[in-house]
C-alpha positions as CSV (number, residue, x, y, z in Angstrom):
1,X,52.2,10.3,40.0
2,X,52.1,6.6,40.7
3,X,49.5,4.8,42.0
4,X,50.4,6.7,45.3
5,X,48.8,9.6,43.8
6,X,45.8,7.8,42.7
7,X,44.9,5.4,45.4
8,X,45.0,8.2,47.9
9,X,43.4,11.4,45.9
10,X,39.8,10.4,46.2
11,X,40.3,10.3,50.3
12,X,42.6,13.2,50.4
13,X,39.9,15.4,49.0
14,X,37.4,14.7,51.4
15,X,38.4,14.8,54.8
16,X,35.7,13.0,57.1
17,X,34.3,14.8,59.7
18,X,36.8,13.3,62.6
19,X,39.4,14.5,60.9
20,X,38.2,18.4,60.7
21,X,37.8,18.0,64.8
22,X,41.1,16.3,64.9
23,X,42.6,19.4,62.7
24,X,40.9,21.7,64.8
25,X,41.7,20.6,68.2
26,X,45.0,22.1,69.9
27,X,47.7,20.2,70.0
28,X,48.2,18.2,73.6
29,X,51.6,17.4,72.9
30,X,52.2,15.7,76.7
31,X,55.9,14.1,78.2
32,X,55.7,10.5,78.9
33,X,53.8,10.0,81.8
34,X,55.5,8.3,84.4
35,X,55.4,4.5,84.7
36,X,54.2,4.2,81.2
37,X,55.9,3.0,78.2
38,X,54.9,5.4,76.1
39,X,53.5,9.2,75.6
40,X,50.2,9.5,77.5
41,X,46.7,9.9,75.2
42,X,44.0,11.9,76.3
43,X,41.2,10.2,74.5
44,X,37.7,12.5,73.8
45,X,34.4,11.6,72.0
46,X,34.6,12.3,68.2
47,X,31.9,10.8,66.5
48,X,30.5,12.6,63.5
49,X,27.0,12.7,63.2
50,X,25.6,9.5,61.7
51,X,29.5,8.1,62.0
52,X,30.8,5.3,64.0
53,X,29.5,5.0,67.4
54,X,32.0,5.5,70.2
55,X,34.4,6.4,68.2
56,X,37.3,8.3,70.4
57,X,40.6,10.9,69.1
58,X,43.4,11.5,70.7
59,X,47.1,13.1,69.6
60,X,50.2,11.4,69.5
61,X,53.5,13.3,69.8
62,X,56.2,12.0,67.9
63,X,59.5,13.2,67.4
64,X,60.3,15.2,64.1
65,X,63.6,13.0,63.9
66,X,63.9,10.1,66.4
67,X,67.9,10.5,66.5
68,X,66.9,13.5,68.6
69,X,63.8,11.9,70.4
70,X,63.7,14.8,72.5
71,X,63.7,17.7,69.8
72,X,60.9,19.2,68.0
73,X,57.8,17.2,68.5
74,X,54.8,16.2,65.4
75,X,51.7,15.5,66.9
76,X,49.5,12.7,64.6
77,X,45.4,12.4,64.9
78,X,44.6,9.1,66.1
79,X,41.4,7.3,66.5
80,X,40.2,4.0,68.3
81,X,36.7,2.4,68.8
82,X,36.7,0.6,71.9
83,X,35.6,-3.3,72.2
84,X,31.8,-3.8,72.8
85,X,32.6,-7.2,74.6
86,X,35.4,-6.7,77.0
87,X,35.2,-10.8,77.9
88,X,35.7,-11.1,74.5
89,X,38.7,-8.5,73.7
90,X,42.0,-10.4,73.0
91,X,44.0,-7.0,71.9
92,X,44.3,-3.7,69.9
93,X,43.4,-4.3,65.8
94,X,45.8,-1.6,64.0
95,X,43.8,-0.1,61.1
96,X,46.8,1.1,58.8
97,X,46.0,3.5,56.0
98,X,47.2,3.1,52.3
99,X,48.2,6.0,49.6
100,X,50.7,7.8,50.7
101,X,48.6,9.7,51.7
102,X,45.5,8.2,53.1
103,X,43.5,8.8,56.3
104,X,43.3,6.3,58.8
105,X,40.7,8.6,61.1
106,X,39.1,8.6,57.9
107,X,39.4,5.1,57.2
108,X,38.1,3.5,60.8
109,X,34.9,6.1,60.7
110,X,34.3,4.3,56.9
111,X,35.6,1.3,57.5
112,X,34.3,0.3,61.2
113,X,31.1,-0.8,61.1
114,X,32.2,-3.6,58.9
115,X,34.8,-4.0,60.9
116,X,33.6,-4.3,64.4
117,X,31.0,-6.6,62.9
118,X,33.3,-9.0,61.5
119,X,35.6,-9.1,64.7
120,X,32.8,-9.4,67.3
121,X,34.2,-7.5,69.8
122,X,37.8,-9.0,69.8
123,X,39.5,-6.0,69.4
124,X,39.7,-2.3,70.2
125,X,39.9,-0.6,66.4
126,X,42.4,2.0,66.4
127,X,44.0,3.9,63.8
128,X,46.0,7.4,63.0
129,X,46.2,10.1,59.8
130,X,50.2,9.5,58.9
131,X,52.6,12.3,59.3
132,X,51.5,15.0,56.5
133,X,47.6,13.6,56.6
134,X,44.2,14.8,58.0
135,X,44.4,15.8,61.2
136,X,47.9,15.7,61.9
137,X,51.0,17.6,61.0
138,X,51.2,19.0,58.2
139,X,53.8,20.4,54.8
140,X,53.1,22.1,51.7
141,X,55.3,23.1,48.7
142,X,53.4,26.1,47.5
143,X,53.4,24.7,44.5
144,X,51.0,26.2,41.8
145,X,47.6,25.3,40.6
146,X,48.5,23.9,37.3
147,X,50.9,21.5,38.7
148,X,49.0,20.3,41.3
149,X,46.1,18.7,38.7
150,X,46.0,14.8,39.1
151,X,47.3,15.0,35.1
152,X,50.1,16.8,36.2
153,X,51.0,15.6,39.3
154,X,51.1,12.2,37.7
155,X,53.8,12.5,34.8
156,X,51.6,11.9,31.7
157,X,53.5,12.3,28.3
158,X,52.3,14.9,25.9
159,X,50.1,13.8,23.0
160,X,53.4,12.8,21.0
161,X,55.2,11.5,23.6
162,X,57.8,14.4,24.2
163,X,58.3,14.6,27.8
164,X,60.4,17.9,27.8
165,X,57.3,19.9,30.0
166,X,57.2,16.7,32.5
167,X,61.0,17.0,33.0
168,X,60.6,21.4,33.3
169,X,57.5,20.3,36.0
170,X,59.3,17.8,38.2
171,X,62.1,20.2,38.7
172,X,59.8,23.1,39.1
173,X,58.0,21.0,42.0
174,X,61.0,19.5,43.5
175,X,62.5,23.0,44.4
176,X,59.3,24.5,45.3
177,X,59.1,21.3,47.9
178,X,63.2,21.7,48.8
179,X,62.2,25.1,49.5
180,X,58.8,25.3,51.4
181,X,58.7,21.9,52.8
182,X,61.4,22.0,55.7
183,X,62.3,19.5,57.6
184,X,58.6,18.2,58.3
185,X,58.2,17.6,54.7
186,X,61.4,15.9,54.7
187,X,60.8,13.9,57.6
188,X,57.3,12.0,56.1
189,X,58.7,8.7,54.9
190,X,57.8,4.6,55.8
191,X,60.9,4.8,58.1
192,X,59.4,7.1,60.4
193,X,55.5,5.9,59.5
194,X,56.6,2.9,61.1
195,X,58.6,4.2,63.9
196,X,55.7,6.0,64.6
197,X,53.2,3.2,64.5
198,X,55.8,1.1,67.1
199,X,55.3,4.6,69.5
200,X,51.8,4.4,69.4
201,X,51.7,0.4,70.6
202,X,53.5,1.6,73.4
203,X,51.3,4.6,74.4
204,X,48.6,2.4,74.0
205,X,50.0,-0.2,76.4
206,X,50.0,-3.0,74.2
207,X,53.0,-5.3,74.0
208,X,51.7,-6.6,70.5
209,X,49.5,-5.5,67.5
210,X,47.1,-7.2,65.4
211,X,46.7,-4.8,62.5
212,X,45.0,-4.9,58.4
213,X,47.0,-2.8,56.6
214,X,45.8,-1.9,52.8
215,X,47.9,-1.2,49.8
216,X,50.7,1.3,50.7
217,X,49.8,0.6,54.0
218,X,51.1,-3.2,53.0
219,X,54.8,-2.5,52.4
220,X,54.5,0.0,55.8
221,X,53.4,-3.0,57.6
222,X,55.9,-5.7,56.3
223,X,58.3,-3.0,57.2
224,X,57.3,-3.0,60.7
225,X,56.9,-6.8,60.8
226,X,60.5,-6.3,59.7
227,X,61.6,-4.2,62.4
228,X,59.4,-5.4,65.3
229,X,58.7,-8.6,64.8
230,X,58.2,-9.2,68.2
231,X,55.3,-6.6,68.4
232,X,53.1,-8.3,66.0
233,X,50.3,-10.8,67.1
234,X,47.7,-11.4,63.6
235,X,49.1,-9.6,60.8
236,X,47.1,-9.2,57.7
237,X,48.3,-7.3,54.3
238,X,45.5,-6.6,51.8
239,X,47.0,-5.5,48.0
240,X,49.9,-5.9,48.2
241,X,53.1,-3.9,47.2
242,X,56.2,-5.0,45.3
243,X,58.9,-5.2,48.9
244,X,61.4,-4.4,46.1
245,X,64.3,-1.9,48.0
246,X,66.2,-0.8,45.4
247,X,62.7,0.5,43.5
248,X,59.8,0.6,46.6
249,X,57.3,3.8,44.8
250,X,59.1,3.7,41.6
251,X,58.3,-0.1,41.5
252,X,55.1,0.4,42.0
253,X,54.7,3.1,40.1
254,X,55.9,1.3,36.8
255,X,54.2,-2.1,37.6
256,X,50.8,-0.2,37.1
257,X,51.3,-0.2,33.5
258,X,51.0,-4.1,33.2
259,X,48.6,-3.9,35.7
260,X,46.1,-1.6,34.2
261,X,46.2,-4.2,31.1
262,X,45.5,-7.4,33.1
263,X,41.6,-5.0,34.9
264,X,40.7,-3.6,31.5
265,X,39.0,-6.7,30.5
266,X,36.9,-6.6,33.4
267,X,35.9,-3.3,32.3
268,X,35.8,-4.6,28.3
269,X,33.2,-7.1,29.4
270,X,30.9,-5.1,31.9
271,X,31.0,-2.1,29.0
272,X,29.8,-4.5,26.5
273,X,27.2,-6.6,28.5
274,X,24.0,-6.0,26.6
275,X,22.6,-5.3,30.6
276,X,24.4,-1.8,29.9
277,X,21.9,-0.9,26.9
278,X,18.7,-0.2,29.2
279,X,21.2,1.8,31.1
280,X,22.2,3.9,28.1
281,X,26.2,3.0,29.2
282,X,26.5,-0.2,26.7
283,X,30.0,1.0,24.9
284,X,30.5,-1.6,22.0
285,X,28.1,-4.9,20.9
286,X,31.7,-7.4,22.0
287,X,34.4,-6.6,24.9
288,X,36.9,-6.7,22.0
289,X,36.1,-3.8,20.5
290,X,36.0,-1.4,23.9
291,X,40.0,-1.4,23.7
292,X,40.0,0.1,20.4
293,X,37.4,2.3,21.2
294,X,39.0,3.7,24.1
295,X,42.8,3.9,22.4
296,X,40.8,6.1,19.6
297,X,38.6,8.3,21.7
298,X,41.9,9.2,23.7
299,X,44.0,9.5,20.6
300,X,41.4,11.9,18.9
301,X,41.3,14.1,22.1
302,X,45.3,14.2,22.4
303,X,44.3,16.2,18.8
304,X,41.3,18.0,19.8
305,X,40.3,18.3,23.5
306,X,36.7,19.1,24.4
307,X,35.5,21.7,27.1
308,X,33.8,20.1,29.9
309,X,31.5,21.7,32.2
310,X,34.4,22.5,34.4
311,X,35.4,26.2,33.1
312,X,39.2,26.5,32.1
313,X,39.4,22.3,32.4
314,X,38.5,20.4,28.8
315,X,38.6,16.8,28.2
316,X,41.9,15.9,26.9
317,X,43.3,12.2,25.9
318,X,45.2,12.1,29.1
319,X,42.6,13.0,30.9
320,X,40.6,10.1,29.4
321,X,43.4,8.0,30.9
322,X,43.4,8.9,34.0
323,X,39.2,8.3,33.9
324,X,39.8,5.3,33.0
325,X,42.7,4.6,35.8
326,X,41.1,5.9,38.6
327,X,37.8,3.6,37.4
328,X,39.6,0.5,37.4
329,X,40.2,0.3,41.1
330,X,36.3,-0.7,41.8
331,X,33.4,-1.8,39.2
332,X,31.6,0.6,41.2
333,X,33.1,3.3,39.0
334,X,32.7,1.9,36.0
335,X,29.3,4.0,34.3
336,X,31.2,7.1,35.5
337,X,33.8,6.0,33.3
338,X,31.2,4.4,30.4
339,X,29.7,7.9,30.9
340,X,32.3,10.1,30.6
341,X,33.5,8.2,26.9
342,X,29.7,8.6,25.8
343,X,29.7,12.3,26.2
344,X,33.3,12.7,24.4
345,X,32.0,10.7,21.4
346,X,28.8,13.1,21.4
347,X,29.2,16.2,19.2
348,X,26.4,17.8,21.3
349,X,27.9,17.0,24.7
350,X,29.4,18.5,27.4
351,X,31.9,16.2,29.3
352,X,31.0,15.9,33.0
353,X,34.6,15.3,34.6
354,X,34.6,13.6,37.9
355,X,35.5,15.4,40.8
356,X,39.4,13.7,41.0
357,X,40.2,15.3,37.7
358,X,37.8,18.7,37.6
359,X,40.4,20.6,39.8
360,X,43.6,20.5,41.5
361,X,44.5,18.8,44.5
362,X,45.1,21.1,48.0
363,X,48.9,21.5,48.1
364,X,49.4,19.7,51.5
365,X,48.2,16.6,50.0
366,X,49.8,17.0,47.0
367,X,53.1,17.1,48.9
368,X,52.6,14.3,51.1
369,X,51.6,12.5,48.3
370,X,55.0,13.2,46.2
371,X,57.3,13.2,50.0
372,X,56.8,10.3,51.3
373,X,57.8,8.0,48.2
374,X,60.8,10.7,47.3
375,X,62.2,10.7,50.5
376,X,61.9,6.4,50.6
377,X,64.2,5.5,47.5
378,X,66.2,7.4,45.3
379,X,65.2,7.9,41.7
380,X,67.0,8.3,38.5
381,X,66.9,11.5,36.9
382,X,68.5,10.7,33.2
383,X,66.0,12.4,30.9
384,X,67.2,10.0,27.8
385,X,66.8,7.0,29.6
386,X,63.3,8.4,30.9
387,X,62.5,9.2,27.2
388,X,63.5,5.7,26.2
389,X,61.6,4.1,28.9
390,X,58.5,6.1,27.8
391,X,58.8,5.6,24.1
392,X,58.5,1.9,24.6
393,X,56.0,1.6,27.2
394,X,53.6,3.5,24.7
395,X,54.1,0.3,22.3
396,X,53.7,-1.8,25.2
397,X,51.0,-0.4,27.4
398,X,49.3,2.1,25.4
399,X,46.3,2.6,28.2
400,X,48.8,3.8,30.2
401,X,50.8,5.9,27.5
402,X,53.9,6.1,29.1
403,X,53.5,7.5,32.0
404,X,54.5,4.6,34.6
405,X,58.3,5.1,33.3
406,X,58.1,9.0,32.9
407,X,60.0,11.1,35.3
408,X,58.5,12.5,38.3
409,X,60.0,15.0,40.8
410,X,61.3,12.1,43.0
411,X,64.1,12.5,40.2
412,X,65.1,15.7,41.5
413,X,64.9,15.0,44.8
414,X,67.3,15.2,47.6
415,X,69.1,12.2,48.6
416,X,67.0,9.8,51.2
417,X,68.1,10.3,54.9
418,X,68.0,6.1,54.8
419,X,67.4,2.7,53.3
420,X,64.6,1.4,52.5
421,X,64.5,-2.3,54.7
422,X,64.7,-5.2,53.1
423,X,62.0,-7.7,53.6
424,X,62.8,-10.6,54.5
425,X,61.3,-14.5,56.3
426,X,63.0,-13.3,59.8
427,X,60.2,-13.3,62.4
428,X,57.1,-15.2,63.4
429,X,54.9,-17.1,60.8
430,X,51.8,-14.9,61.7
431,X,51.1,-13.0,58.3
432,X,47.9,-13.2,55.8
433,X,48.1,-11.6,52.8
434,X,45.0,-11.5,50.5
435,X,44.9,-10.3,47.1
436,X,43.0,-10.0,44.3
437,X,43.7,-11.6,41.0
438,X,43.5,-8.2,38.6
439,X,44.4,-5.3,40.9
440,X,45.3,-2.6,38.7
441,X,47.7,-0.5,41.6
442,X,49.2,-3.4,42.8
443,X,49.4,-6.2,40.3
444,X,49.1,-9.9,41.5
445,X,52.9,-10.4,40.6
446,X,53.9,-7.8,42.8
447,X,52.7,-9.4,45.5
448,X,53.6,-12.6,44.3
449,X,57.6,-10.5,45.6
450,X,56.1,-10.1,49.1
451,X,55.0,-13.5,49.1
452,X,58.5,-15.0,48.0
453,X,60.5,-12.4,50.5
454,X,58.2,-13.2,53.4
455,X,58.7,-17.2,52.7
456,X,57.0,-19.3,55.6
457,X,56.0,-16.5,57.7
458,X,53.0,-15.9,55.0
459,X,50.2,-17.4,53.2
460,X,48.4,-15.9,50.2
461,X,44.9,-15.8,49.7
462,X,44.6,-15.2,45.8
463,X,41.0,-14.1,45.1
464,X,39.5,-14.3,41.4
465,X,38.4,-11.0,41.4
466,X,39.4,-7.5,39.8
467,X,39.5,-4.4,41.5
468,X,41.9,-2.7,44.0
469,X,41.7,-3.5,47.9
470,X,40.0,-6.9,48.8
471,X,38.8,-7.1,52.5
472,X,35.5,-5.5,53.3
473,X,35.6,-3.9,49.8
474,X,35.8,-5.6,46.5
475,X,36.6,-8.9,47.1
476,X,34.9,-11.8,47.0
477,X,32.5,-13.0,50.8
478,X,35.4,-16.1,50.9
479,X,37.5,-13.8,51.3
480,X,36.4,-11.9,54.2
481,X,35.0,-15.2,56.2
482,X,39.0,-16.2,55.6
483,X,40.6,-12.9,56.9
484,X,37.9,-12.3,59.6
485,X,38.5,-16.3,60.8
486,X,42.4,-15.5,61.1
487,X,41.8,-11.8,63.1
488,X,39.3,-13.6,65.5
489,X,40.5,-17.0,65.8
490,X,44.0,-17.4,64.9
491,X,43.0,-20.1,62.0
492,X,45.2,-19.6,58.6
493,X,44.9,-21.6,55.4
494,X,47.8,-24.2,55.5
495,X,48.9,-23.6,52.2
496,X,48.5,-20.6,49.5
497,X,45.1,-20.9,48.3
498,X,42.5,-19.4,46.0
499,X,38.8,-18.8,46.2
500,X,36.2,-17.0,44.5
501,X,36.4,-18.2,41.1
């Protein structure tokens, strides 16, 4: 299902050990306290064992719909790391998660070394699982097994294109979801991510946030630069969404076709280098022949899948696809990848699948995957146009096959409860956004939108490099020195700039 399925599966299957404490801690759902601003935390020690040092959880009540503030309450897992150096603490840094889907418990305990490294002490870290996620409250759909596959979930086309079972799936789900999910389901959406995020500033006591929000997590946080401008102090966006409101997941979700075409070089090149021959991974003798290679193998097991290792589970074309999809968000995943296509060329091999694709996903995630895009923007549903759409993406995009345009069960979905915002250059000129040149989930002219929406209240950092999330991950060192100079010292590049050529 879009790149929100992908860039949040490989979290949402394993949930870090803060966020099993957080999950099974009660509930302290408290009333504001008095002379406070916002609902009281009642912070505890959490670290796991060989995690993040000093790490602290809490719960956060929120309201289930903040037209009736004092209705039924959500309660969402949040996590902070205090400052080492209190002389030298100038605020709270706000650690928001990608997907949907995405743990930001999760996140920090990953994350936070880096992170308190780079900021020196200028910050408390703090961040929070997102309605649906981890540790906090949670929805399911019941859905079954079969459709809850990463092949499935995401609307691949069938081996000739058809998409007749995609359209019988995506209704299937959406009524299981309409008719398990309730009103929690129906409640996880940015709108309320971000409402959320402005309740937990106050309970924290902070009258503004610094925060480093990563892919999803990007358009959550230009929406709440949006709404509370006033509330933001350093503001960083790292891969960057398309702000699009008319299309928000369904944008991004279609602009991963031309993006997996502008990484597969990167992947063309590496699979080729003659370095990959003492590693046995060396796929081709030139980088233009791995393309045609791959479009081949995939085509071939569209005709004739192979039986992996995982029982019940073979190797099918689309499978191959998504390999190769969920490879191109890091190098680092690359030999799986060079691996996996050298065991479905080998007669005598059994295909390894990679833990993302060997087995379904659990149906919470699953749901909050699929809610929180559904209940943002409303989809089409026209199965011809949905069939056209798909019929000429294959001739376009054929790494991707289709599937960007296919339906999904946002099609089926009921109406959103609100608009998505528009984004705009109302507010302070306080915003860095970095981003890589070839991010396959969300392509350099997406964010090239954000950039123009957000006008003089931005500057981009364009890093040449490939691969999906920049700061402390796979971006180039000028990019971190840049973003960790502007989170600890204020100091932003004049002008749009590159680096790391």
């Amino acid at each position: 299902m879009t790149t929100y399925a992908h860039r949040t599966l490989l979290l949402a299957l394993s949930v870090a050990t803060v966020a099993a404490t957080l999950t099974a801690a009660a509930p302290v759902v408290r009333a504001d306290a008095p002379g406070t601003t916002g609902p009281a935390l009642t912070w505890r020690p959490c670290a796991g064992p060989g995690g993040l040092t000093g790490q602290e959880c809490a719960r956060l009540p929120v309201p289930l719909d903040y037209r009736d503030p004092d209705g039924p309450q959500l309660s969402l897992a949040v996590t902070r790391v205090r400052s080492e150096r209190p002389a030298a603490r100038r605020g709270t840094l706000l650690v928001i998660p990608g997907g949907p889907g995405e743990s930001g418990v999760h996140r920090l305990a990953t994350k936070g070394p880096a992170l308190r490294k780079a900021m020196a002490g200028a910050y408390d870290l703090v961040s929070f699982d997102p309605r649906g996620v981890g540790g906090s409250t949670r929805a399911g759909c019941e859905l079954d097994a079969g459709d809850r596959h990463l092949v499935t979930l995401r609307s691949w086309p069938a081996p000739d294109g058809e998409i007749g079972g995609n359209v019988a799936r995506s209704r299937r789900i959406a009524e299981a979801c309409r008719r398990h999910g309730g009103a929690v389901l129906r409640s996880f959406s940015t709108a309320n991510e971000v409402r959320d995020i402005d309740r937990l500033r106050r309970a924290l006591g902070e009258e503004k946030l610094s925060a480093w929000a990563s892919s999803y997590g990007t358009y959550v946080g230009a929406v709440y630069a949006q709404k509370y401008p006033r509330h933001t102090d350093r503001w960083v966006l790292d891969s960057i969404d398309d702000p699009d409101p008319s299309r928000v997941g369904r944008g991004w979700l279609a602009n991963t076709a031309a993006g997996a075409d502008d990484r597969f070089p990167d992947f063309a090149a590496w699979a080729a280098d003659p370095a990959r021959e003492s590693e046995g991974l060396r796929l081709a003798r030139r980088p233009q022949d791995v393309r045609p290679l791959f479009l081949a193998l995939a085509a071939k097991l569209d005709r004739e899948p192979k039986e992996s290792t995982t029982p019940g589970v073979p190797l099918t074309g689309n499978r191959l696809r998504q390999a190769l999809q969920n490879a191109l968000s890091s190098d680092a995943l690359f030999a799986e990848t060079a691996r996996l296509v050298q065991q479905a060329q080998d007669p005598a091999a059994e295909p390894v699948l990679p833990a993302a694709l060997a087995g379904p996903m659990p149906d919470q995630d699953a749901a909050v995957v699929m809610a929180t895009v559904c209940n943002d923007v409303r989809w089409p549903a026209s199965v011809p146009a949905h069939r056209r759409a798909v019929t000429a993406d294959r001739v376009r995009h054929p790494l991707t096959a289709g599937m960007p345009f296919n339906i999904t069960p946002c099609g089926f979905w009921k109406a959103p409860a609100e608009r998505p915002t528009r984004i705009t250059a109302d507010g302070p000129s306080n915003i860095l956004m970095v981003q890589n040149r070839r991010d396959p989930y969300t392509p350099y002219f997406g964010a090239l939108k954000m950039r123009r929406a957000l006008g003089e209240r931005a500057r981009l950092l364009t890093l040449e490099h490939g691969g999906h999330g920049a700061y402390l991950a796979n971006g180039p060192v000028c990019g971190d020195r840049t973003v960790s100079a502007f989170l600890t010292t204020g100091r932003r590049p004049r002008t749009d700039t590159d680096c790391g050529g």
